[in-house]
TITOR-608972 format. One record per atom (N, C-alpha, C): residue number from 1; atom name; z, x, y. Coordinates in nm, 3 decimals, always signed. Example, Ala and Ser with C-alpha at 12.3 -4.5 7.8 and 13.67 -1.06 7.14 Angstrom:
2
  pos  site        w        u        v
    1     N   +0.780   +1.319   -0.569
    1    CA   +0.780   +1.230   -0.450
    1     C   +0.780   +1.320   -0.330
    2     N   +0.708   +1.285   -0.225
    2    CA   +0.714   +1.367   -0.106
    2     C   +0.787   +1.290   +0.003
//
This chain:
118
  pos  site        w        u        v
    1     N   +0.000   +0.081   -0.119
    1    CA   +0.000   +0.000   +0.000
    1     C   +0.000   +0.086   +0.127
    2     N   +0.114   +0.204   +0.091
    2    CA   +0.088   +0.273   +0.260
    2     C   -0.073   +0.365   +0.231
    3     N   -0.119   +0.395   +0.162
    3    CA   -0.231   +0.400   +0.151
    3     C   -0.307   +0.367   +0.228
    4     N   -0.344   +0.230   +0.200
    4    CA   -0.427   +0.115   +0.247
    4     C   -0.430   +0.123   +0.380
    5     N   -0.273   +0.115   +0.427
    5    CA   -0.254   +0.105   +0.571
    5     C   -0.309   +0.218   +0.611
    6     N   -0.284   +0.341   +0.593
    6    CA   -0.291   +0.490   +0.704
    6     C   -0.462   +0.469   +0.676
    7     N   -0.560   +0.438   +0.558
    7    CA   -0.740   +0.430   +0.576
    7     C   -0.757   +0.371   +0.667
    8     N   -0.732   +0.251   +0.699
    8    CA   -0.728   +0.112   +0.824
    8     C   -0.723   +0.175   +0.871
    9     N   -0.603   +0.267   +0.966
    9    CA   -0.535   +0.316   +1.107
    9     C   -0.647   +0.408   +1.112
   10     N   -0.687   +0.483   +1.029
   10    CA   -0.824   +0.628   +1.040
   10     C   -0.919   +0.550   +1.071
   11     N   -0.960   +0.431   +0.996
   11    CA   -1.098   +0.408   +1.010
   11     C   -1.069   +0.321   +1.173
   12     N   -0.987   +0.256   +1.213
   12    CA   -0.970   +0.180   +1.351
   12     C   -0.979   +0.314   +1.462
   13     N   -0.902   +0.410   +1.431
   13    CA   -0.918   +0.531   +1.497
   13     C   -1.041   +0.613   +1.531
   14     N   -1.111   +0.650   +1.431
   14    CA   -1.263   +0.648   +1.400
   14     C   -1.350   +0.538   +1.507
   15     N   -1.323   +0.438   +1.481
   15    CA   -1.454   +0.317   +1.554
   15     C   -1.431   +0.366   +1.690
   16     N   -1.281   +0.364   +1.733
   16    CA   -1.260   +0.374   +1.868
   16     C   -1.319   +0.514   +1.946
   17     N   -1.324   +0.595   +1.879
   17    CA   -1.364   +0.759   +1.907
   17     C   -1.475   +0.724   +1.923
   18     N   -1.560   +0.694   +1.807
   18    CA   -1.690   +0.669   +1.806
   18     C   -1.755   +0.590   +1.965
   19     N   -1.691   +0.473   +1.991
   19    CA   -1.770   +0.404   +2.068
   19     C   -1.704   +0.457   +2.224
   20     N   -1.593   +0.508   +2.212
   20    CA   -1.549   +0.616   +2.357
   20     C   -1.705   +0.662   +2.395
   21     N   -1.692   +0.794   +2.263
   21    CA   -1.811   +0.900   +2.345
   21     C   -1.946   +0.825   +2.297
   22     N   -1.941   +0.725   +2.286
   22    CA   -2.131   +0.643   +2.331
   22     C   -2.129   +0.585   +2.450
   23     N   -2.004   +0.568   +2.529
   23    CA   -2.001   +0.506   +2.607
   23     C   -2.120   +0.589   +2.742
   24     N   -2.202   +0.661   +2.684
   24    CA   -2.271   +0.719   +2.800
   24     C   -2.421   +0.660   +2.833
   25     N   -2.385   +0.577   +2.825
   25    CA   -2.513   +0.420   +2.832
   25     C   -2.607   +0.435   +2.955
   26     N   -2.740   +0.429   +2.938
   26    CA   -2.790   +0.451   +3.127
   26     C   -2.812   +0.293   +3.134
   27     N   -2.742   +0.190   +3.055
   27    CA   -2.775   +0.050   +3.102
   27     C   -2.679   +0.065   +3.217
   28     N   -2.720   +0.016   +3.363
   28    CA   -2.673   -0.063   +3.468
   28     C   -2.798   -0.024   +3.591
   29     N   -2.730   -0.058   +3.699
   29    CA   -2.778   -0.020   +3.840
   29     C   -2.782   +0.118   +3.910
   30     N   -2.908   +0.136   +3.940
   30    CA   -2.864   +0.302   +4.019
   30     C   -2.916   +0.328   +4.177
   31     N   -2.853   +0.390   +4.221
   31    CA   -2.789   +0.414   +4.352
   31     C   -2.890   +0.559   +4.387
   32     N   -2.957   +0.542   +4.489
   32    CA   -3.020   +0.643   +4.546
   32     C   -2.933   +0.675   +4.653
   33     N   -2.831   +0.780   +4.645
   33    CA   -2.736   +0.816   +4.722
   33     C   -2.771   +0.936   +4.819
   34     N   -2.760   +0.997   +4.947
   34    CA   -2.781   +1.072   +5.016
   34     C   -2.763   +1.109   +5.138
   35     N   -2.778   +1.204   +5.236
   35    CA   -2.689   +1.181   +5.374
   35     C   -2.826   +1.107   +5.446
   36     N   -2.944   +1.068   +5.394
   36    CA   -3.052   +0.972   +5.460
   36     C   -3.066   +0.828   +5.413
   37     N   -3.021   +0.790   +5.287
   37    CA   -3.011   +0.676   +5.243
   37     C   -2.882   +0.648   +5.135
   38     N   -2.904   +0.490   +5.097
   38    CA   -2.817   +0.471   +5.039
   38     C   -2.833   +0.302   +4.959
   39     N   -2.984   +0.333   +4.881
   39    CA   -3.011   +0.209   +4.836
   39     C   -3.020   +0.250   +4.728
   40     N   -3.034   +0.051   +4.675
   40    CA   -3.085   +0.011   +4.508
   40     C   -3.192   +0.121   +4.437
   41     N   -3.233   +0.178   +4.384
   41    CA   -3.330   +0.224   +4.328
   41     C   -3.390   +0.197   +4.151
   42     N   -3.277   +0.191   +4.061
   42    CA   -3.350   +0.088   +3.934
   42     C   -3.236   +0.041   +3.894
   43     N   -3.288   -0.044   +3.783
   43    CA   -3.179   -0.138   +3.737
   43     C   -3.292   -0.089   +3.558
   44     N   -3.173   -0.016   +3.502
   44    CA   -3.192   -0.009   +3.326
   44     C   -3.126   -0.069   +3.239
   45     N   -3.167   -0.127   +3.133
   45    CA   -3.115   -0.220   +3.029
   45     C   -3.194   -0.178   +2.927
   46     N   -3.086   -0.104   +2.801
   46    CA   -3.150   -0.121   +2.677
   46     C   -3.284   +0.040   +2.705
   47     N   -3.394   +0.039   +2.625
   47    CA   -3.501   +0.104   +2.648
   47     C   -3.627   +0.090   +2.810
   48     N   -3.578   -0.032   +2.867
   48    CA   -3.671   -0.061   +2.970
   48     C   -3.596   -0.079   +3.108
   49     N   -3.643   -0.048   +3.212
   49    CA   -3.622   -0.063   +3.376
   49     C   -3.703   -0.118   +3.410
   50     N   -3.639   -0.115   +3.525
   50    CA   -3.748   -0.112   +3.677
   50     C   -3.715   -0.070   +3.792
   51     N   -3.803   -0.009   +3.881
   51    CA   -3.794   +0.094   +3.991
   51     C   -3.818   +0.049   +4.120
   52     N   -3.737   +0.037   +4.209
   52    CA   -3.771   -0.014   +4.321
   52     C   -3.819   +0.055   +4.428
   53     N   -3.940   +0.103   +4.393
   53    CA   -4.000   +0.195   +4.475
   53     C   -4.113   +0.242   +4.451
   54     N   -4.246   +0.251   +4.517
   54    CA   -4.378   +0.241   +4.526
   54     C   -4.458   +0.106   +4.497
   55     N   -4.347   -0.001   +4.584
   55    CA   -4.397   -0.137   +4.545
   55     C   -4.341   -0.180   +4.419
   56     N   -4.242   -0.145   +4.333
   56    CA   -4.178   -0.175   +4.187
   56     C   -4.260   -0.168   +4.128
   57     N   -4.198   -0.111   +3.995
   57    CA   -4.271   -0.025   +3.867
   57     C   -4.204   -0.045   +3.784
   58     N   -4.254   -0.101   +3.653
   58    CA   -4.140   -0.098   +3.517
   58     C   -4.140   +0.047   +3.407
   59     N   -4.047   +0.052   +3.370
   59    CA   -4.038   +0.207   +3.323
   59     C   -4.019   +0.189   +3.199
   60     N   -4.009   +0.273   +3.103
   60    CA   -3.969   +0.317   +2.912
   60     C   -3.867   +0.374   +2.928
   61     N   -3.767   +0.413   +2.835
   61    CA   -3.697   +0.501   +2.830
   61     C   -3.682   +0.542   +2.699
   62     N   -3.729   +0.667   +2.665
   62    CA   -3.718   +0.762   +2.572
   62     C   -3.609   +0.850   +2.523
   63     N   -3.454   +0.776   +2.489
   63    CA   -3.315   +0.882   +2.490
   63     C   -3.297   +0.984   +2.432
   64     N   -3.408   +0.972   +2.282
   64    CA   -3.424   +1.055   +2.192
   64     C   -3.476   +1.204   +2.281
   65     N   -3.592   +1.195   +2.328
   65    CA   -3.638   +1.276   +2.380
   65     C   -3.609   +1.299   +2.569
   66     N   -3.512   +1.236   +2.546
   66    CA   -3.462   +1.224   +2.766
   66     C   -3.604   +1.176   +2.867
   67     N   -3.675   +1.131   +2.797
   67    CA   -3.762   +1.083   +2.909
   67     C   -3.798   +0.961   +2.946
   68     N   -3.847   +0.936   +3.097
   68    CA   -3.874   +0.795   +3.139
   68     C   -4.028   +0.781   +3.143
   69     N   -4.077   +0.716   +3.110
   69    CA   -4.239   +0.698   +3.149
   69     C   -4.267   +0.571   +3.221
   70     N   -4.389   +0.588   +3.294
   70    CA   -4.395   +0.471   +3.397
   70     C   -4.584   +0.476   +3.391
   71     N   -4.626   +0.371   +3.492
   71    CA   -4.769   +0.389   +3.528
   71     C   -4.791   +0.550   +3.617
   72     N   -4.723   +0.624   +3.661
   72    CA   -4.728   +0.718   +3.687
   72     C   -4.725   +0.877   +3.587
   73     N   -4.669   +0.830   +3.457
   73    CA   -4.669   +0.945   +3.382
   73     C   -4.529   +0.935   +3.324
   74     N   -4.506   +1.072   +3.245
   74    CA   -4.365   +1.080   +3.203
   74     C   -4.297   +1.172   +3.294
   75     N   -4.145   +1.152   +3.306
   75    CA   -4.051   +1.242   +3.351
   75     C   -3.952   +1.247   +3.261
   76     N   -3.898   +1.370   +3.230
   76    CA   -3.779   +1.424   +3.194
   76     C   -3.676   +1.386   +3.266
   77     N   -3.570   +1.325   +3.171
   77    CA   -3.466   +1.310   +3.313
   77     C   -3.333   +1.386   +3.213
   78     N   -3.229   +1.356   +3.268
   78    CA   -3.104   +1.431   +3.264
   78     C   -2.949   +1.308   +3.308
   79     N   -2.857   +1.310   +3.201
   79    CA   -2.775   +1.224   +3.239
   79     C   -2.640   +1.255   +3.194
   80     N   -2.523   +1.233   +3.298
   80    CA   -2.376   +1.268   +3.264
   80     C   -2.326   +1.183   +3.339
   81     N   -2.229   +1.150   +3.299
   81    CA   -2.113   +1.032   +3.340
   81     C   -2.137   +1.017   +3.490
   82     N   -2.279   +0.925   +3.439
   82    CA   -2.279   +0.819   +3.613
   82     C   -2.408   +0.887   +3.665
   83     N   -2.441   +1.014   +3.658
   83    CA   -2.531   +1.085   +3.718
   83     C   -2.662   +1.079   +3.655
   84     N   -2.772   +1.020   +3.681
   84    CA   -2.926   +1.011   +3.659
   84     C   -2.995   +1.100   +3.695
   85     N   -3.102   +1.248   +3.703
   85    CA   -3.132   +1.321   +3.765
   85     C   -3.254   +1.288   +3.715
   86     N   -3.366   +1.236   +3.787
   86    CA   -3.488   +1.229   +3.732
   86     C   -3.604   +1.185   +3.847
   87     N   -3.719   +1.199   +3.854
   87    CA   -3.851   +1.197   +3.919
   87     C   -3.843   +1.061   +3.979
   88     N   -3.834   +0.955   +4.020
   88    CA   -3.863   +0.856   +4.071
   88     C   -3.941   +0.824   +4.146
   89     N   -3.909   +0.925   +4.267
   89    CA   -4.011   +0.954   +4.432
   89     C   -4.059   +1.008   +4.418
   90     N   -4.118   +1.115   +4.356
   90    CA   -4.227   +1.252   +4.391
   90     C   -4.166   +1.361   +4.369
   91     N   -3.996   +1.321   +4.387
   91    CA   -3.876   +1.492   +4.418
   91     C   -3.798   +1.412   +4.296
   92     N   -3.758   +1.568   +4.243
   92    CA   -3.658   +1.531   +4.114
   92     C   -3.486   +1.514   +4.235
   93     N   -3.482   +1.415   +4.208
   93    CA   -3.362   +1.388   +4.303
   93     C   -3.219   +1.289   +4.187
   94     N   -3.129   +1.300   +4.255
   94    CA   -3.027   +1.229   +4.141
   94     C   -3.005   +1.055   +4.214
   95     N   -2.967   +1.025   +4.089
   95    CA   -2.926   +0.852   +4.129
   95     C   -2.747   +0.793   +4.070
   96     N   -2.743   +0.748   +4.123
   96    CA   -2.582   +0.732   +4.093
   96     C   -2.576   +0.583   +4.032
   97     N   -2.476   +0.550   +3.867
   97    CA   -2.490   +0.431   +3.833
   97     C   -2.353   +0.367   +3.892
   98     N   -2.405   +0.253   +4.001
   98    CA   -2.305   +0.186   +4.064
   98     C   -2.150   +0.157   +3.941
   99     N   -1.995   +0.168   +3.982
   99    CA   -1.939   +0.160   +3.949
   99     C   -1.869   +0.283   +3.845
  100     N   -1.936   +0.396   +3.885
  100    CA   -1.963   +0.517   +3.759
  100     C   -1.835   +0.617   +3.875
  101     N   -1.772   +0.704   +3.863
  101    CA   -1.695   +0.766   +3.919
  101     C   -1.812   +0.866   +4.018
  102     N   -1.919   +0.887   +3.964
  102    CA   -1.998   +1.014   +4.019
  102     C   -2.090   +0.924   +4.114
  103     N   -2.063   +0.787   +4.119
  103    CA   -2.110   +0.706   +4.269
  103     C   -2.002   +0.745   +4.334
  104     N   -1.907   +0.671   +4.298
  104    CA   -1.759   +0.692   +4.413
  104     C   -1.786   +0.826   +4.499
  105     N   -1.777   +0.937   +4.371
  105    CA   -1.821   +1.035   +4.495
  105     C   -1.918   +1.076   +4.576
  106     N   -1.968   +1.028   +4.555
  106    CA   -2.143   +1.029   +4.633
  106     C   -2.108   +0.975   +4.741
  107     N   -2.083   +0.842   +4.761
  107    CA   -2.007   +0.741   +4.841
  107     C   -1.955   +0.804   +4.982
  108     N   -1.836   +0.824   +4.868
  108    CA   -1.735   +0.916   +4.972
  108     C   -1.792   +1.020   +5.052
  109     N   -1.877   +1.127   +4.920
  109    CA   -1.914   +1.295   +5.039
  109     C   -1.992   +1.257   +5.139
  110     N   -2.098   +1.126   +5.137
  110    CA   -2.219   +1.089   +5.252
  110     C   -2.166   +0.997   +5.353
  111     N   -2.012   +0.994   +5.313
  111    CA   -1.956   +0.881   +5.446
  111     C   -1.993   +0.693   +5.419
  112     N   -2.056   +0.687   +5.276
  112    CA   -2.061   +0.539   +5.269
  112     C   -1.952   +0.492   +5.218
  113     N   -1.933   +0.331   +5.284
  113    CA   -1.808   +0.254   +5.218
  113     C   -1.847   +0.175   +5.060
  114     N   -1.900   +0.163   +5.059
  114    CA   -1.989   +0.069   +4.915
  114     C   -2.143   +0.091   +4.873
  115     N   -2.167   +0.052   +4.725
  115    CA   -2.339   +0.082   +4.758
  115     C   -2.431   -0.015   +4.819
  116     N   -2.509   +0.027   +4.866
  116    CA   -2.659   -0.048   +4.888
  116     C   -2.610   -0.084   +5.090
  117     N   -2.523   -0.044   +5.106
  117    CA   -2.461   -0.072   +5.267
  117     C   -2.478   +0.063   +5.341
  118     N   -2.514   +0.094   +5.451
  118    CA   -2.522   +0.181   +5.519
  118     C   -2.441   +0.189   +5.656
//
């Protein structure tokens, strides 16, 4: 019986570990943060986006291989807790996923109070 119990407690222990470090999801909203702006720029869900910029564009997302593809081509992108670094505009520039700690600071270092407000 205590058996039984301490597999349970490993395997509940286990799920929880597990889905901690997946928690690095690029599903939400991202934040074109900077000391010149401070807007919406895509909204990702799952394998697909969209880009609010060059007239909106829907995008792929490739996690296996880190890349986004669009009617423009593919880009390589790059991602850590909150931080998006990838081609959007023309310049490999970073995007911040609203509510992510690495907006907050973005936020803060460019003097904004919230996103998408200037």
């Amino acid at each position: 019986m205590k058996r039984r119990i301490l597999v349970s407690l490993l395997l509940a222990l286990s799920i929880l570990f597990l889905v901690a470090c997946s928690n690095n999801s690029l599903d939400g909203e991202y934040y074109w943060i900077n000391d010149a702006r401070n807007q919406h720029m895509a909204t990702i869900k799952g394998d697909k986006g969209y880009v609010e910029s060059e007239g909106g564009y829907s995008i792929k997302i490739d996690s296996e291989l880190k890349i986004i593809e669009s009617k423009f081509g593919s880009e390589k992108y790059s991602y850590k807790d909150g931080k998006l670094t990838t081609n959007f505009t023309g310049v490999e520039s970073d995007f911040y996923k609203k509510g992510s700690k690495a907006c907050e600071e973005a936020l803060k270092k460019y003097g904004y109070k919230e996103v998408g407000k200037e």
